[in-house]
N, C-alpha and C positions, 0 to 999 in steps of 0.2 A: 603721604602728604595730606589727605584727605583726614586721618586720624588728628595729624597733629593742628590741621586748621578747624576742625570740630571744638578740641582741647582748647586752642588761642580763644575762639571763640563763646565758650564757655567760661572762661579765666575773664574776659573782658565783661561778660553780662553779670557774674558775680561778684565781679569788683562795682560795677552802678550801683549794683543793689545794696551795697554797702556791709556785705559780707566780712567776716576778718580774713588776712591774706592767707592766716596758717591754714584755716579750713578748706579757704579754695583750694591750696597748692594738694596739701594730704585728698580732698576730691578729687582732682583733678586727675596725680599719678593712681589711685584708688580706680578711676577708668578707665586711663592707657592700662594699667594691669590687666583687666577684666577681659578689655575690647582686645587688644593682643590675646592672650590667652586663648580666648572664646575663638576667634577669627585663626588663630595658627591649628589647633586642635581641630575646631570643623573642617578646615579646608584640606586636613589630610586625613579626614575619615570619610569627607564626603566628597563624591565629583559634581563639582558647581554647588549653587546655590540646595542649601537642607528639603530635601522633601519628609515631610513628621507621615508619612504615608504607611509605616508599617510598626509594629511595636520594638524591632530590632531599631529601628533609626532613632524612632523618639527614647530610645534607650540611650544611645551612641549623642544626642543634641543634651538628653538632660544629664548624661554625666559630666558635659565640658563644659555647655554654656549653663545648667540652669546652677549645677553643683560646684563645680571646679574654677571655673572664673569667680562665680561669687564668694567662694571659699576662700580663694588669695585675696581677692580686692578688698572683702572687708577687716582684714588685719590693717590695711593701709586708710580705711574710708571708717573705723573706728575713730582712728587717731585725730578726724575732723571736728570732734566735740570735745566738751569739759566735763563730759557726763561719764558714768562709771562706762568703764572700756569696753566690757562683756556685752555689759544690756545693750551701748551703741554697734557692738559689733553683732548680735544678733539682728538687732533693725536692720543695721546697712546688708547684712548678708540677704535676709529673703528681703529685701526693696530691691536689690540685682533678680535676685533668684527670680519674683515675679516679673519684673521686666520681662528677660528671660525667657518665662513661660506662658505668659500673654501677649506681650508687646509684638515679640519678634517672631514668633507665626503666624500673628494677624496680618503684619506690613509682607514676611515674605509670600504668604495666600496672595492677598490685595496684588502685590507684583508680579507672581506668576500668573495669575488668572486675565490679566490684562489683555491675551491677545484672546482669549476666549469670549471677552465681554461680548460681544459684537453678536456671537451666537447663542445668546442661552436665552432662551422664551424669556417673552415680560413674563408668565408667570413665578420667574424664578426670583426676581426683582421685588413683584410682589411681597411674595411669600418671605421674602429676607427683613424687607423692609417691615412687615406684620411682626415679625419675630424683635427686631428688633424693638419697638414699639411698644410690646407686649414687656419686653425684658427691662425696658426704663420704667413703664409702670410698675411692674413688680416689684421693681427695685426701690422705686422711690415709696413705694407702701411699706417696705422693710426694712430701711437704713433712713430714708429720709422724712416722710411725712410726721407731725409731729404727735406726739403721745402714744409711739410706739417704741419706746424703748425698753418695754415692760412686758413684748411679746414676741417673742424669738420665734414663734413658730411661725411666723410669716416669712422664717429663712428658708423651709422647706417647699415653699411655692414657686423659688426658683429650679426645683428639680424637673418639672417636669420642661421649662422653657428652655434650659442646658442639655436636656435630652434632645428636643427639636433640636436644636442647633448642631449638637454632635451627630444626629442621624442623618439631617436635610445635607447638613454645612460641610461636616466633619470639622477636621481641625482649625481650621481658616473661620468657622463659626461659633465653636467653643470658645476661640481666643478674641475673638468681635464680640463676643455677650458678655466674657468676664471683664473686658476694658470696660464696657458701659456698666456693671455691675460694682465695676473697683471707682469709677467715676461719683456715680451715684453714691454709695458707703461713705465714701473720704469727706465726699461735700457732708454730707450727714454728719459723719463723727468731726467735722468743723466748726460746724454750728452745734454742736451741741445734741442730733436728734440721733434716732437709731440705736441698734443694742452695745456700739463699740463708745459710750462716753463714760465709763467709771473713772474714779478720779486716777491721778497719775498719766500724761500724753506718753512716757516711755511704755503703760502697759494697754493703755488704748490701741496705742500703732502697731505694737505687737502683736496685739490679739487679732487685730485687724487682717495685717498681714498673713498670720496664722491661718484665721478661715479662711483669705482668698487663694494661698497655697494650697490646702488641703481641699479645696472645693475645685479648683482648676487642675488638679491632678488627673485624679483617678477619670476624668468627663474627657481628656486630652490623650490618657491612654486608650480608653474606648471609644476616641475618634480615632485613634492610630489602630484600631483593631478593625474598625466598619472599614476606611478605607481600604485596608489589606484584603478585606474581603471583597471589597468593589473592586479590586486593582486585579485581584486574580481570578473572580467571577468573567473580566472583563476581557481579560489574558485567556482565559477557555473559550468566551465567547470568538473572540477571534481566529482562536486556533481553527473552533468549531468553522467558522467563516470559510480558514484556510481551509480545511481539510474537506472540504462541500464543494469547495473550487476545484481543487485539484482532482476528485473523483467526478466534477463534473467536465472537466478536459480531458480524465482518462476513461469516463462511460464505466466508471467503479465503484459499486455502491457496497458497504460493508452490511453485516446482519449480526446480532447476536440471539442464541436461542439457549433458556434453559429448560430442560429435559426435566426437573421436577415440575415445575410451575406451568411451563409448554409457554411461556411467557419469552413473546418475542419481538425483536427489536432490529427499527430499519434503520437506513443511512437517509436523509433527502434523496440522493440519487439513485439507493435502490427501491424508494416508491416510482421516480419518475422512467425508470428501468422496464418495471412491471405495470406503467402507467395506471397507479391507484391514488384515491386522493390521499395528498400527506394527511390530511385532519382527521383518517380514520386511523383507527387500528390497524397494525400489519395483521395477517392471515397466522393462526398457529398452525404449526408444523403440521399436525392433518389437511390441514384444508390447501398447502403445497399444491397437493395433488393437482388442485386444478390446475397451477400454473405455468402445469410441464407435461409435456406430450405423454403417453402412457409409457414407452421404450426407456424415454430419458427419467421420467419421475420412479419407475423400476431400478436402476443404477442408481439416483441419489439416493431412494432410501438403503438401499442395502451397503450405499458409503457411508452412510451416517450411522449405522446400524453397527458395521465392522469399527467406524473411529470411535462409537461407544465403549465395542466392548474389548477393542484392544489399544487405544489409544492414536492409532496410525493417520495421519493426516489423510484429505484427497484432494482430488482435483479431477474434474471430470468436466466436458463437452458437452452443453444441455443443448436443446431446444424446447423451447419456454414460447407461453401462449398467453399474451397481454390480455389485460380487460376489455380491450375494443377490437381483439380477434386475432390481430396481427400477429406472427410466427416471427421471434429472433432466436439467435443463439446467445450463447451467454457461456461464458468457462465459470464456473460455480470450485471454489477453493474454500476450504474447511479443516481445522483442528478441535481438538480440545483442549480445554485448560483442568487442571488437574490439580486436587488436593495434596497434602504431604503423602499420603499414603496409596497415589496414584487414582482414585477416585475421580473420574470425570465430576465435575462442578456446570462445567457451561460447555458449549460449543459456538465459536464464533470464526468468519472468513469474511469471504470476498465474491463479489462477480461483476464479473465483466462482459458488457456487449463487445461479441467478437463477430457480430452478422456482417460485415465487411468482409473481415477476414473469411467467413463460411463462403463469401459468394465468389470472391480469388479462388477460395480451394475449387468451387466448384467449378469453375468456370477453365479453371489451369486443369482440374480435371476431366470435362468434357472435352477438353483440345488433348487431353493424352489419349483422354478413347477414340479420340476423332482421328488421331493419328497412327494409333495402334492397331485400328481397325483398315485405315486406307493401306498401313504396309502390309496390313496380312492379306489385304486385296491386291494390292501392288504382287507379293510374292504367288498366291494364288495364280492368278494372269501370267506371270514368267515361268512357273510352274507346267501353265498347259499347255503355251507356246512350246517351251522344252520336252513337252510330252509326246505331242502331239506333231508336231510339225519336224523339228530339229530330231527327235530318235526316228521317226518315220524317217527322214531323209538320211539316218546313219543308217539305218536297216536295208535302206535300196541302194545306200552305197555299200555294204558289205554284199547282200546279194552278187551286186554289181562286177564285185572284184573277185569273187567265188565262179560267179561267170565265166569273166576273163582268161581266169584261171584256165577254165576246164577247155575254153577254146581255142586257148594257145598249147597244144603241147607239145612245140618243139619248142619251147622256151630253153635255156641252158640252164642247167641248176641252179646258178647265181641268180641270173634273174628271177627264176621258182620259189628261193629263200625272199628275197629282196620284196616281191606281190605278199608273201607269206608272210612278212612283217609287218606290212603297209595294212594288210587286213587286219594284225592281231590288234597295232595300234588303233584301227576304227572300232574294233569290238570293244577295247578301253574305252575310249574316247563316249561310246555308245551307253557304256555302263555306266561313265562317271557321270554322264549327262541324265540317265538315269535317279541315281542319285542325289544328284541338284534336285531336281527335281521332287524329288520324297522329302528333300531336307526343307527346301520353300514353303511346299505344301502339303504335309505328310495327310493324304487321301482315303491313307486305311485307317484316319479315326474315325470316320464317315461311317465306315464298312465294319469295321475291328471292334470299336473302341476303345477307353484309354488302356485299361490291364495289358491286352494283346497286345498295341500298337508299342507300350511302351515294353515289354518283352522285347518284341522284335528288334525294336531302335536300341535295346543295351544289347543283343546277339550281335547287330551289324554293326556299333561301336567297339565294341570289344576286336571282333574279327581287325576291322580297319585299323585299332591304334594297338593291337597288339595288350590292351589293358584288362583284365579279369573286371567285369562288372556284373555283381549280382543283384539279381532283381528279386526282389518279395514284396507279396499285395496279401493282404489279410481283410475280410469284410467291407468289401466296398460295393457304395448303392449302385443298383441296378440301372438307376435315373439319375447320370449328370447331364446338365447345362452342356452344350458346346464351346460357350467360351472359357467354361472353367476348365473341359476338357482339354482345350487349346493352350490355356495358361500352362498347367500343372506339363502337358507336354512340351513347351519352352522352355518351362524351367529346367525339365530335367535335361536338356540340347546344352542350354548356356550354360549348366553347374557342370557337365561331364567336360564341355569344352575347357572350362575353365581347370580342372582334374588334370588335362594334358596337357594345359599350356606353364603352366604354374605350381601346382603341387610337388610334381615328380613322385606321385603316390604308385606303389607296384596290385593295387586294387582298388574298388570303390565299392558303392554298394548302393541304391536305388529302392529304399523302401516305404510301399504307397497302402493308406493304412484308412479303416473309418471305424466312426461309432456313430452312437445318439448324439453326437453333440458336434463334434468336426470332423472336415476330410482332411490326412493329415499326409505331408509327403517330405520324405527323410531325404537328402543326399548327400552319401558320406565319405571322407576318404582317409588312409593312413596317409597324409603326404607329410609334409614340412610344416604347413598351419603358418598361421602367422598371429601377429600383434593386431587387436584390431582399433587401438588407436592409430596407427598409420591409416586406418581407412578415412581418417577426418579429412576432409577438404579435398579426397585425392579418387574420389568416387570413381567408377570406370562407368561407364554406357553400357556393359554389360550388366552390373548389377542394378542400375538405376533402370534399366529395361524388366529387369525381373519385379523389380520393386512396386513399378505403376503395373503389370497386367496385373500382380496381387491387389492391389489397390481395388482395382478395377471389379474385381467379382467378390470385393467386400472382405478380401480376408487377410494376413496376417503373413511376413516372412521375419528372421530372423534370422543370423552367423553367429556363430560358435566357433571359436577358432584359438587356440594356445599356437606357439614357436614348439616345432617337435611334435604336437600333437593332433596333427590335422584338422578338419574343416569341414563342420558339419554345417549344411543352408538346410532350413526346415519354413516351411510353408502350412499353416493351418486354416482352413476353411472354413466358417461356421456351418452347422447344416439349418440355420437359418436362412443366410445365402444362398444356399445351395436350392433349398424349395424354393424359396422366392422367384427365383429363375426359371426354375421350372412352370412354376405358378404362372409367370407372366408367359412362358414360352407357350406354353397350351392356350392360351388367347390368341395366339397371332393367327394369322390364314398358315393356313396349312400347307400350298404351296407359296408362300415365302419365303423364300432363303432362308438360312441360319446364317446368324450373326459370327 
């Protein structure tokens, strides 16, 4: 509707003007051609309104509308004159063409920018307004002022004002300075001034034409290239935005480091991580060291060292020492990036403040030692009660009934057997409570320590379940810790239990081992074994008891277990650990308990 009331429109202002009707009509369809065409072609290559913002688009704009529209319409807008058909159809083809490529991305710029006005500094306003200014005077020195149509080089002083406008403007600018440029030219070559007045109006308009086409070209593709490059410079910026955001909600800051140059690279978040100012320089890979306790900056380098030289990612546990003192953790994550030929090139990761997470651990781990210590006290105390009190009183009841015995003997022999049972059952009863007792609080690591005690406990297990368990100790220090010695005896209680309740193994085997480096404790069995993806989610209290005492004196368990192939639990100790303990143990008072 809009098209054909344009059309009505124009058919009535060309008829006042006293036009002939043949020319209107052949102009007239010569536009619905062009204006169809142009409008069916854009609208299904482009969604909405043309953006000339990339050199792909303004490819896709100038094949339909500057080339293809004008291409049909002037067979039909030829046919408006009495002049040779060719020459008019070259005119009328670039008269569309430049339309085209001036007219119609200055008006759609001007239309899209509209809701922007509002925000863009006066000096942008300015500076357009200079520009343009600048471009009518040039202009009018070059096509209009008079006694210059003897000096074309005053065409080339628009170069540098089409550059401003393409680099300030882009294309919305290019196309605003060639209208005032095609303005100024026309009036010139009307009057007479300027370089386009040789005799002949078919090859004045031509030539005309000619330069404004070739001059708004190639200034229109090289504002469809700046934009591209603002559009995507623009597009990283924001990324960069997001990706600062989101490492600032997850406490993640990325780094890259390369190992020729030692030239290294932070995230915003991992400056404000290690709280340095973003405006210096990150620290090269030597100078790390400060920023990590000695224990943990010993482990990074030697991760960094192994994904050099074999390629292997890491991830490791730090605690890391900010510039104003303060101690966090941080999980520190790292690869390499690698040439074709497997050559590390760079190394780049991630880190994360996990100091929350450290202070859970620690804190879920003081309450497992708070608790594993109160039951070994709990057990201890029911230990000595049973010791002490309760076998005392089976002891003076067995006396008691040995007594009896010997004061009654005209008993009958029924009743003789009958006393004779009641005692055997006290001396069980006597034993077993005995044995509660050693299993609560086994006493003779006090007195024994761990080789003997744990000798003994596989001699008095084996008798009891009837199970073959053999015991081997190979170089073990002369000075353990009590609580490791506690540990390491727990575990071997809850792996044997576990041996009888579960395995159906016809032996086991109990082997406690050391060197330079850890205290190392085997226990093994032929049983049945199992899968040890069933163990997910279906954890038992026995093994998560074994798991926090290891915890607990700093060291290390693991399961090994195939179907058929039984079930080896291995416990390793560092003998880091191991001194430290000792270390601190020789500080306490002397008469203070052990822990």
């Amino acid at each position: 509707m809009l098209l054909a009331a344009g059309l009505a429109g124009f058919f009535v202002y060309d008829l006042q003007g006293g036009g002939p009707i043949r020319s209107i009509v052949w102009l007239i369809l010569s536009n619905a051609v062009e204006v169809l065409t142009a409008a069916l072609c854009l609208n299904s290559s482009f969604e909405g309104v043309p953006r000339l913002n990339s050199v792909k688009a303004l490819a896709r704009y100038s094949f339909y509308a500057v080339f293809l529209a004008p291409f049909l319409g002037a067979f039909l807008g030829a046919l408006s004159t009495s002049s040779h058909y060719w020459a008019s159809w070259k005119v009328a083809f670039f008269s569309e063409a430049l339309g085209f490529l001036t007219l119609m991305p200055a008006i759609l710029g001007w239309v899209r920018g509209i809701p922007t006005y509002s925000q863009k500094p006066r000096t942008y306003y300015v500076e357009a307004a200079a520009m343009l200014v600048a471009v009518f005077i040039v202009g009018y020195l070059a096509f209009a002022a008079p006694g210059n149509s003897s000096r074309p080089a005053l065409l080339y002083s628009l170069v540098p004002l089409l550059l401003w406008s393409t680099l300030r403007f882009g294309s919305t600018g290019v196309s605003t300075s060639m209208i005032a440029i095609a303005f100024v030219s026309i009036w010139g070559a009307v009057h007479g001034r300027g370089p386009f007045t040789a005799p002949g109006p078919v090859i004045n308009v031509l030539s005309l034409q000619l330069f404004l086409f070739f001059t708004v070209a190639p200034f229109m593709t090289l504002a469809a290239l700046v934009e591209e490059s603002k559009d995507a410079e623009q597009t990283l910026r924001q990324r960069d935005r997001d990706l600062n955001e989101a490492q600032r909600l997850a406490q993640t800051g990325s780094w890259q480091w390369d190992p020729g140059t030692d030239a290294v690279t932070w995230s915003a978040e991992l400056y404000c991580l290690a709280g340095y100012d973003p405006k210096l320089p990150p620290p090269s890979f030597k100078d790390h060291e400060q920023l990590f306790t000695p224990e943990s900056w010993d482990r990074l380098k030697q991760s960094v060292e192994r994904t050099l030289r074999m390629g292997v990612p890491y991830e490791l546990d730090l605690e890391a020492i900010r510039s104003d003192g303060t101690r966090i953790w941080l999980t520190s994550r790292g690869e390499a990036v690698v040439d074709g030929s497997g050559h590390p090139l760079y190394l780049r990761g991630t880190i994360q403040d996990i100091t929350d997470r450290k202070l859970s651990e620690e804190a879920l781990f003081a309450m497992s030692g708070r608790l594993i210590t109160a039951q070994e006290e709990e057990r201890a105390r029911i230990a000595r009660e049973l010791h002490d009190d309760l076998s005392q009183r089976m002891a003076l009841l067995q006396i008691a009934l040995e007594q009896f015995k010997q004061g009654m003997p005209g008993l009958s022999s029924q009743d003789q057997q009958q006393l004779s049972n009641i005692a055997e059952m006290a001396a069980e009863v006597s034993s077993d409570i005995h044995s509660l007792s050693h299993q609560l609080h086994p006493t003779r690591l006090d007195t024994l320590g761990l080789v003997d005690s744990l000798k003994g406990f596989c001699r008095e297990f084996s008798l009891q379940y009837k199970l073959p368990v053999q015991f081997l100790h190979t170089d073990i220090p002369g000075q353990i810790p009590n609580d490791v010695t506690l540990c390491l005896f727990r575990i071997v209680q809850e792996a044997l239990r576990n041996v009888v309740k579960h395995s159906g193994a016809t032996e086991a085997e109990v082997e406690l081992s050391g060197n330079d480096d850890e205290l190392d404790l085997c226990v093994s069995d032929s049983g049945q074994g199992f899968n040890l993806e069933s163990l997910k989610g279906v954890v038992g209290l026995g093994l998560i008891s074994m798991r926090e005492r290891v915890r607990l004196v700093g060291g290390h368990l693991s399961i090994e277990s195939n179907p058929s192939h039984g079930t080896r639990i291995r416990v390793r100790i560092p003998q880091v650990a191991i001194t430290a303990r000792v270390h601190v143990r020789a500080y306490h008072d002397p008469n203070e308990p052990a822990a």
